[in-house]
N, C-alpha and C positions, 0 to 999 in steps of 0.2 A: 560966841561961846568959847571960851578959855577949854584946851588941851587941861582938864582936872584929871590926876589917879593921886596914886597913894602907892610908895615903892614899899614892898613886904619886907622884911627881914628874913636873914638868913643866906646872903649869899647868893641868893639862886635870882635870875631875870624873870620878876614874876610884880605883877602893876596889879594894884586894885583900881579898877573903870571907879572915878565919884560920881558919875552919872546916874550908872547903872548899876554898882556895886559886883559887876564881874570882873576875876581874875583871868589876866590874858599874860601871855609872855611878849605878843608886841602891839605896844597900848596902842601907837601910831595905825595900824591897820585896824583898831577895832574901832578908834575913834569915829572910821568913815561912815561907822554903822547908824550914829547916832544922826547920821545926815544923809538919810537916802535921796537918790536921783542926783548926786553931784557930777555923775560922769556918764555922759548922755551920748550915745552913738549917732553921730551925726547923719547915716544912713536910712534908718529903721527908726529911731528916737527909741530905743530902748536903754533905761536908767539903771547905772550900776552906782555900790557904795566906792564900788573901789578902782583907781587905774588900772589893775591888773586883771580886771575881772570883764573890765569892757577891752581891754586888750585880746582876749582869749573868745571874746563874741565876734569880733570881728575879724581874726583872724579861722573862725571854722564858719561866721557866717557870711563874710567879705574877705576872702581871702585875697583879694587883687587889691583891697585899702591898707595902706600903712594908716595907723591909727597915732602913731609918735608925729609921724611928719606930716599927717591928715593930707596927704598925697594917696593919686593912686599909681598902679605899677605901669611903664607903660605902654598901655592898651589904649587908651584917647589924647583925643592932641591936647598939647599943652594949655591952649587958648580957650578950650571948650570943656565945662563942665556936665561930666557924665548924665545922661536921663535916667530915670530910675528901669528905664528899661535896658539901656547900656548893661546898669550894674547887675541886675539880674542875669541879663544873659552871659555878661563872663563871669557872676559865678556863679550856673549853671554849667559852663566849660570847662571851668576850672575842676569841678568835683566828676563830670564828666571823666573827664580827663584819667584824673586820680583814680575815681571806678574803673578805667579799663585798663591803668596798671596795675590795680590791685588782682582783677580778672586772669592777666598777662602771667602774672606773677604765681598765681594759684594754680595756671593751666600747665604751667613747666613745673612747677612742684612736683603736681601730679604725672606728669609725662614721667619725670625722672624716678619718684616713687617704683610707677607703674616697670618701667624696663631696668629698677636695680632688682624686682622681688621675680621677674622673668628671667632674669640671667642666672641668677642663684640655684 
């Protein structure tokens, strides 16, 4: 199926979809729509319309996969491809992790709150 719109007048970056008869500003990202499940998480197998979209899955659901270079960061050896239990447990550590700087971070907030409104 042929990339079909239809350029609006007047100036402004505005495509009529002939697909589907909706106006979008970029025809390219909507076209993905008209072909779900093209960009498949190689981890999970879950289906997005768009690269960007399974980019943003794997990086808050896999955050240790680069999804560009379908590498992962490195935590296994090079020769051996991860188990699904590998991948779960580092990211499990990974957000781990992240949760107790976020903790870290919240408890010195609070420290510091707590001994400017005592000094005052």
């Amino acid at each position: 199926m042929r990339l079909t719109f239809e350029r609006l007048s007047g100036g402004c970056n505005l495509h009529r979809c002939k697909l589907c008869g909706k106006v979008v500003t970029h025809i390219r990202n909507h076209y993905h729509v008209h072909f779900p499940g093209r960009f498949e998480c190689p981890l999970c197998r879950a289906t997005y319309t768009r690269s960007d979209n399974l980019r943003t899955h794997c990086k808050f659901k896999h955050p240790m996969y680069n999804p560009d270079t379908r590498k992962f960061d490195n935590q296994f050896v090079a020769s051996q491809s991860p188990t699904a239990s590998q991948i779960a447990a580092a990211s499990q550590a990974a957000m781990a992790a992240a949760a107790a700087a976020a903790a870290n971070a919240f408890n010195a907030a609070q420290q510091q709150s707590q001994s400017n409104s005592t000094s005052e």
